[in-house]
Backbone as XML, in Angstrom:
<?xml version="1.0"?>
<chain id="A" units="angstrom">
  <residue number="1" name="UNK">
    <atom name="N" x="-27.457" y="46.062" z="-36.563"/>
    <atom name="CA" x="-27.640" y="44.833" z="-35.852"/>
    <atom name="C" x="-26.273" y="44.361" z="-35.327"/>
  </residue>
  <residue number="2" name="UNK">
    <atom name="N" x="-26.442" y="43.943" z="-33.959"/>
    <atom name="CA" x="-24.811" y="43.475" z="-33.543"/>
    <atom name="C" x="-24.693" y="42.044" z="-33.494"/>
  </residue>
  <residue number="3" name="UNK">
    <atom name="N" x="-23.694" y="41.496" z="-33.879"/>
    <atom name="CA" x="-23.817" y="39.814" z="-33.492"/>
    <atom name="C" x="-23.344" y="39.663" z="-31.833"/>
  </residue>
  <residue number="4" name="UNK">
    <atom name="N" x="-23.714" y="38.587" z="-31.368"/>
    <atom name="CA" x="-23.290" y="38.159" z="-30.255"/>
    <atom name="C" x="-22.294" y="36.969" z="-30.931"/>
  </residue>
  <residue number="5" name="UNK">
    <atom name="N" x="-21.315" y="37.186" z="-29.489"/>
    <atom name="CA" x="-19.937" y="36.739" z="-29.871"/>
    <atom name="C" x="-20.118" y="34.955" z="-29.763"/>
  </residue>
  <residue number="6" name="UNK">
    <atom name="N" x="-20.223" y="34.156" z="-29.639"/>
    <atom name="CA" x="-20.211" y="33.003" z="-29.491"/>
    <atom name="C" x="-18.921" y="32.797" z="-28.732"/>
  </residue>
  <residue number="7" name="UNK">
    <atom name="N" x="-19.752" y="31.518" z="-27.768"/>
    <atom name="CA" x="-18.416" y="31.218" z="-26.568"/>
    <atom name="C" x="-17.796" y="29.903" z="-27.070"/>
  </residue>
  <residue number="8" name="UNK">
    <atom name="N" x="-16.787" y="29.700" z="-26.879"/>
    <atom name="CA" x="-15.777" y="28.500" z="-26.789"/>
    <atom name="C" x="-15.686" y="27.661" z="-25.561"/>
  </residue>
  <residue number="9" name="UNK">
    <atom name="N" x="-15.849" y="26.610" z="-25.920"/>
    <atom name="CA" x="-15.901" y="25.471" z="-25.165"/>
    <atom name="C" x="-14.837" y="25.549" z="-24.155"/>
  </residue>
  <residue number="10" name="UNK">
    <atom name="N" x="-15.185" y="25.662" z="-22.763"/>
    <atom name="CA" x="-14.558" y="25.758" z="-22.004"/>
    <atom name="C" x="-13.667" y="24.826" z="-21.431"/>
  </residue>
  <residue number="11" name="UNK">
    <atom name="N" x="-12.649" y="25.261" z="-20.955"/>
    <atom name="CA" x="-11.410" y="23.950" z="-20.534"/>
    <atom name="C" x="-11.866" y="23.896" z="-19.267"/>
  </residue>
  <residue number="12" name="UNK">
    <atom name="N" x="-11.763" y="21.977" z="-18.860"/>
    <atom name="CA" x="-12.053" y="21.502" z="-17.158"/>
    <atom name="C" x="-11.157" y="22.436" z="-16.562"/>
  </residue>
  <residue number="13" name="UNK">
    <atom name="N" x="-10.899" y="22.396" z="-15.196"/>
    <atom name="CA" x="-10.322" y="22.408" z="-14.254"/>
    <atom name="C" x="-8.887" y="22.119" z="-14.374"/>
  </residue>
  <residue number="14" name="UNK">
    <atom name="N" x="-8.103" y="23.044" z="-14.326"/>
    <atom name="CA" x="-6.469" y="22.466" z="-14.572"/>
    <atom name="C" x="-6.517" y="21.734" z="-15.616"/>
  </residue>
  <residue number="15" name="UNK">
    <atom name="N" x="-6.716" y="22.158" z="-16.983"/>
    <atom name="CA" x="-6.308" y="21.427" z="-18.242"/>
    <atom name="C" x="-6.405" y="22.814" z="-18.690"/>
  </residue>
  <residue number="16" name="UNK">
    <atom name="N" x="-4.618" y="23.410" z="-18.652"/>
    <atom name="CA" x="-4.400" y="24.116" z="-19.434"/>
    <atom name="C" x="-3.391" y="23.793" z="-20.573"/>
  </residue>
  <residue number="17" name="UNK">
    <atom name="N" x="-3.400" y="24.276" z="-21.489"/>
    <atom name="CA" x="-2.192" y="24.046" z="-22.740"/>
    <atom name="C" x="-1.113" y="24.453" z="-22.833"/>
  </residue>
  <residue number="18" name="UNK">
    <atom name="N" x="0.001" y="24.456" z="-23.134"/>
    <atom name="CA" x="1.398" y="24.728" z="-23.508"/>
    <atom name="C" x="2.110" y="23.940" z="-24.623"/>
  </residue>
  <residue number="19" name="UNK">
    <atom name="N" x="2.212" y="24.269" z="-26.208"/>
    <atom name="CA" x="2.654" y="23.746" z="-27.245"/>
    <atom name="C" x="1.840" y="22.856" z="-27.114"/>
  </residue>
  <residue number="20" name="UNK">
    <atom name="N" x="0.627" y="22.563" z="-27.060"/>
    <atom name="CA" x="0.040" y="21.215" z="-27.740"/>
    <atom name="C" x="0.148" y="19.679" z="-26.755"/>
  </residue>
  <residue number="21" name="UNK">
    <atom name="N" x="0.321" y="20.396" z="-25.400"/>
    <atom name="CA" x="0.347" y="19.419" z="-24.668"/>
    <atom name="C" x="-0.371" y="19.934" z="-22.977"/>
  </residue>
  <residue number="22" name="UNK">
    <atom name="N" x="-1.524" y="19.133" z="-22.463"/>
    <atom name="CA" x="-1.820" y="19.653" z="-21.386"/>
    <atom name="C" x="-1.052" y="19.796" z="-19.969"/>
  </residue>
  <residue number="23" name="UNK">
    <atom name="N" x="-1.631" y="20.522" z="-19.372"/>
    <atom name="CA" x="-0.899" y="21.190" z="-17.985"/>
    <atom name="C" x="-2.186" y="20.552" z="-17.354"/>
  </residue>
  <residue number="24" name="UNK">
    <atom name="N" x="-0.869" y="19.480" z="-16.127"/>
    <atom name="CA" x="-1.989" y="18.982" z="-15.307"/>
    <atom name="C" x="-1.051" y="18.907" z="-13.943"/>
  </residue>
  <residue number="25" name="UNK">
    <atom name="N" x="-2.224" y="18.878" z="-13.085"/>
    <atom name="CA" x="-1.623" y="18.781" z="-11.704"/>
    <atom name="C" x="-1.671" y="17.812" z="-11.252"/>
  </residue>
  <residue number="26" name="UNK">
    <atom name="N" x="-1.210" y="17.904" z="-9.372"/>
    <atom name="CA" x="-0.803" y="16.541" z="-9.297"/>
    <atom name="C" x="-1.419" y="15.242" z="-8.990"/>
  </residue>
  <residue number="27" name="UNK">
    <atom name="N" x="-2.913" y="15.725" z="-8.593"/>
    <atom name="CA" x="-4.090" y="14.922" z="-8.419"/>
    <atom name="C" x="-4.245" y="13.698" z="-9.947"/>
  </residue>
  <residue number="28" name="UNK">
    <atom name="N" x="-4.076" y="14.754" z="-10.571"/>
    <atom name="CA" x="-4.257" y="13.911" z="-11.920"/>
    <atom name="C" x="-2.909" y="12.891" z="-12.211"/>
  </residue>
  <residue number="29" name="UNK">
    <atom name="N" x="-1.677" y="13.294" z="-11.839"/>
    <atom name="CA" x="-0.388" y="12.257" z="-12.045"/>
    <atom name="C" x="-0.717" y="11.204" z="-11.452"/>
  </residue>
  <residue number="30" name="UNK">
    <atom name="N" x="-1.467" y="11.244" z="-9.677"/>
    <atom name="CA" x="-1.622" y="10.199" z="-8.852"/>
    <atom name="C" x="-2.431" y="9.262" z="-9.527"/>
  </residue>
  <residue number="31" name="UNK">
    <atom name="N" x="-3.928" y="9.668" z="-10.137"/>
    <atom name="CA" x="-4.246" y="8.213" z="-10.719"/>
    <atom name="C" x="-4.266" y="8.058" z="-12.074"/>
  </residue>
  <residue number="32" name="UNK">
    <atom name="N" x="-2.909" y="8.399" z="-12.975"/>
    <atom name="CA" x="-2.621" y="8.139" z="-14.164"/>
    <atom name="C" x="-3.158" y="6.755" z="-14.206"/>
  </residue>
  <residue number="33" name="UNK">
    <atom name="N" x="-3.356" y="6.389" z="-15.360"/>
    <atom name="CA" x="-3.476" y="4.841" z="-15.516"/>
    <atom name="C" x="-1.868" y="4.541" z="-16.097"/>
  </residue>
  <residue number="34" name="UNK">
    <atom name="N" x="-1.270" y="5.514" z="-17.000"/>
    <atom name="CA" x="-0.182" y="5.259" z="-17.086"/>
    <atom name="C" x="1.084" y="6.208" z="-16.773"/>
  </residue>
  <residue number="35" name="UNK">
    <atom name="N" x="1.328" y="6.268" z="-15.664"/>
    <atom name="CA" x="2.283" y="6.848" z="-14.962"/>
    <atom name="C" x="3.658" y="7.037" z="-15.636"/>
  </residue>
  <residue number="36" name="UNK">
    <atom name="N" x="4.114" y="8.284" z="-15.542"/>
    <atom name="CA" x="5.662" y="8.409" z="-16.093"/>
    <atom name="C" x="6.418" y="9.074" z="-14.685"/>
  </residue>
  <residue number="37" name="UNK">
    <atom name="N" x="7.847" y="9.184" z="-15.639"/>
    <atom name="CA" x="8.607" y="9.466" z="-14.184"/>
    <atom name="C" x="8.524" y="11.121" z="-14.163"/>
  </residue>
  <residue number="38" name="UNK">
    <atom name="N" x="8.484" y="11.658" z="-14.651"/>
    <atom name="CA" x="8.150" y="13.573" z="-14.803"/>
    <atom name="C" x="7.160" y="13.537" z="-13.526"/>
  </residue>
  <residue number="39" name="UNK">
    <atom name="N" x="5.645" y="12.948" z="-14.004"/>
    <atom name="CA" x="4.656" y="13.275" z="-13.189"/>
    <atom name="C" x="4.961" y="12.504" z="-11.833"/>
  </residue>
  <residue number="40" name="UNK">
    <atom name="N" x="5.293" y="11.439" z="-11.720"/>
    <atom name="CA" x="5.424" y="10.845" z="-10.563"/>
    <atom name="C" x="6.054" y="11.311" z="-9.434"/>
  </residue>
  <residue number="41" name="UNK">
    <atom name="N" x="7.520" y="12.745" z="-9.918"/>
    <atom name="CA" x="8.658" y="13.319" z="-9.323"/>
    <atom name="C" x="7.888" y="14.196" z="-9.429"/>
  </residue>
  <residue number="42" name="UNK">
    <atom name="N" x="6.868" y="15.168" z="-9.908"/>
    <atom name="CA" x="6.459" y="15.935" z="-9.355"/>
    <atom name="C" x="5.292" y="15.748" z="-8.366"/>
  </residue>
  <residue number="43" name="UNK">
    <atom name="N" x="4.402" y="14.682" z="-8.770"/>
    <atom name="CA" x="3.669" y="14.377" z="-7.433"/>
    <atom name="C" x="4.090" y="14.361" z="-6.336"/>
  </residue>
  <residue number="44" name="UNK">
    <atom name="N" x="5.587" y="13.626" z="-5.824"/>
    <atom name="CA" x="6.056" y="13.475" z="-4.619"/>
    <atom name="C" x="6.592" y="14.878" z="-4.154"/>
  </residue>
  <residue number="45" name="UNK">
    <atom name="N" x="7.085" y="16.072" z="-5.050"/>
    <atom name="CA" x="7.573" y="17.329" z="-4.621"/>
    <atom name="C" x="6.260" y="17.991" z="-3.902"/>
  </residue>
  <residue number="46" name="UNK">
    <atom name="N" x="5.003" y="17.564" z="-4.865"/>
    <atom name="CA" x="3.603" y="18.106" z="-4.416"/>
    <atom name="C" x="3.504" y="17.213" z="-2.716"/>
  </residue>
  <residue number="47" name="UNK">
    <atom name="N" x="3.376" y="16.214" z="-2.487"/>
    <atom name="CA" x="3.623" y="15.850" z="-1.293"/>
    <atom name="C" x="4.002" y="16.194" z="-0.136"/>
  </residue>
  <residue number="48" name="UNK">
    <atom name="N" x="4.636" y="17.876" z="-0.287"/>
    <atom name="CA" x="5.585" y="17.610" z="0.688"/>
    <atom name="C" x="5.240" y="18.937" z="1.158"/>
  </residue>
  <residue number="49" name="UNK">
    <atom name="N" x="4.230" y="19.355" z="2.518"/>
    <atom name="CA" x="3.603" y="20.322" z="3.190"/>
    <atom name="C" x="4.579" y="21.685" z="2.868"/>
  </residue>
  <residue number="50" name="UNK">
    <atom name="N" x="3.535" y="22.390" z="2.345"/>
    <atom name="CA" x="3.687" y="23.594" z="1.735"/>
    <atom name="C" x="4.363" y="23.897" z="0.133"/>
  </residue>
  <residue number="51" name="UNK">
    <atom name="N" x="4.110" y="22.661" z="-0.382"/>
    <atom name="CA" x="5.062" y="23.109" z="-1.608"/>
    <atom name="C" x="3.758" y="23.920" z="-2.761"/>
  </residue>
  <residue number="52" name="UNK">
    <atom name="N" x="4.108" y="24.254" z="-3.445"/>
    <atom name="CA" x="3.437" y="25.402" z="-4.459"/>
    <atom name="C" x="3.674" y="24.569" z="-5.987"/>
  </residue>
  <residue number="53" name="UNK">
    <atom name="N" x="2.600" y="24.560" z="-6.917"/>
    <atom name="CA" x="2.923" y="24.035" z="-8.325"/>
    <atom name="C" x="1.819" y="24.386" z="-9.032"/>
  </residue>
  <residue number="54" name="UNK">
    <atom name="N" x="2.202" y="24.363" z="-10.110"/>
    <atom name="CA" x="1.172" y="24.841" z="-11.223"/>
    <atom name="C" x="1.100" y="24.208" z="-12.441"/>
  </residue>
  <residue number="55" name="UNK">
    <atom name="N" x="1.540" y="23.184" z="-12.229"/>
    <atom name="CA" x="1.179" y="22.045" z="-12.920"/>
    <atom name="C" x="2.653" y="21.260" z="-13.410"/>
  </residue>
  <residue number="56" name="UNK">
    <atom name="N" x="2.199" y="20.131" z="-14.314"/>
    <atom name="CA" x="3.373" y="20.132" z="-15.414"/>
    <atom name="C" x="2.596" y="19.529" z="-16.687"/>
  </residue>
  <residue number="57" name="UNK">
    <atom name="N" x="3.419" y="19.881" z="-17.842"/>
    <atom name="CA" x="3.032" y="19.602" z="-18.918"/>
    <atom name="C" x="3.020" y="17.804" z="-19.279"/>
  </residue>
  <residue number="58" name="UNK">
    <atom name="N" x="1.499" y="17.616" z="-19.481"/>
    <atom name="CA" x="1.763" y="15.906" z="-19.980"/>
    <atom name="C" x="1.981" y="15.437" z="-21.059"/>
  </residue>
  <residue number="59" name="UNK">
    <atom name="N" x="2.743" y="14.309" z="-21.176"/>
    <atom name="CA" x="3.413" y="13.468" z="-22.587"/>
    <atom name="C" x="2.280" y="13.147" z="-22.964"/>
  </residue>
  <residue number="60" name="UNK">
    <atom name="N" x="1.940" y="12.696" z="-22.226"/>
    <atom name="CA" x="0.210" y="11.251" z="-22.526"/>
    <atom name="C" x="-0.726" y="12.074" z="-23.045"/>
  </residue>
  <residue number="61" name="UNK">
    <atom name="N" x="-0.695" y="13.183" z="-23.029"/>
    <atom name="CA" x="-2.104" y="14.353" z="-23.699"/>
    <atom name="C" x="-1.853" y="15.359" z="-24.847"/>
  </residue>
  <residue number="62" name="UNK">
    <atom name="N" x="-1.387" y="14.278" z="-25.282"/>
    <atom name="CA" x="-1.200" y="15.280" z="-26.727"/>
    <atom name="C" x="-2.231" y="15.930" z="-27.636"/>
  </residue>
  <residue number="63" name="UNK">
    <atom name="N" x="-2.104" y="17.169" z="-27.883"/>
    <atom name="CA" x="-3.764" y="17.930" z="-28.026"/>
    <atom name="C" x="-3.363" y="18.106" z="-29.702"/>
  </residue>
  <residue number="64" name="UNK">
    <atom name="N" x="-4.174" y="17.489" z="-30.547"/>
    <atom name="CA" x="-3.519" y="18.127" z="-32.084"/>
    <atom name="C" x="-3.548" y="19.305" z="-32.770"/>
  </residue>
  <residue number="65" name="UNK">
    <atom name="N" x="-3.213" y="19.845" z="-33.154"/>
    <atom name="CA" x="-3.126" y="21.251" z="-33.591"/>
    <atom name="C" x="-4.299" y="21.250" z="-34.854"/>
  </residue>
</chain>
């Protein structure tokens, strides 16, 4: 008899992890409710026709281990 593997709860859209803190882009910095200066300086780099990003890691989303 074989087991079937059971799936893991899948991550949204651009919420990836790095040490325990999510990777978000810049859609998500724009309507922080609470805005820092990391995301805010990378939103405006995102701003600027043709730039490329892959996220940055957020303070505010601390994921617990």
């Amino acid at each position: 008899m074989v087991k079937a593997k059971s799936k893991k709860p899948g991550q949204a859209k651009g919420e990836k992890t790095r040490r325990g803190l999510k990777i978000v882009t810049s859609e998500v910095c724009e309507v922080c409710k609470t805005p820092c200066s990391a995301g805010m300086e990378y939103a405006a780099r995102m701003r600027i026709p043709g730039a490329l990003g892959k996220g940055i890691p957020c303070i505010l989303t601390k994921i617990s281990s």
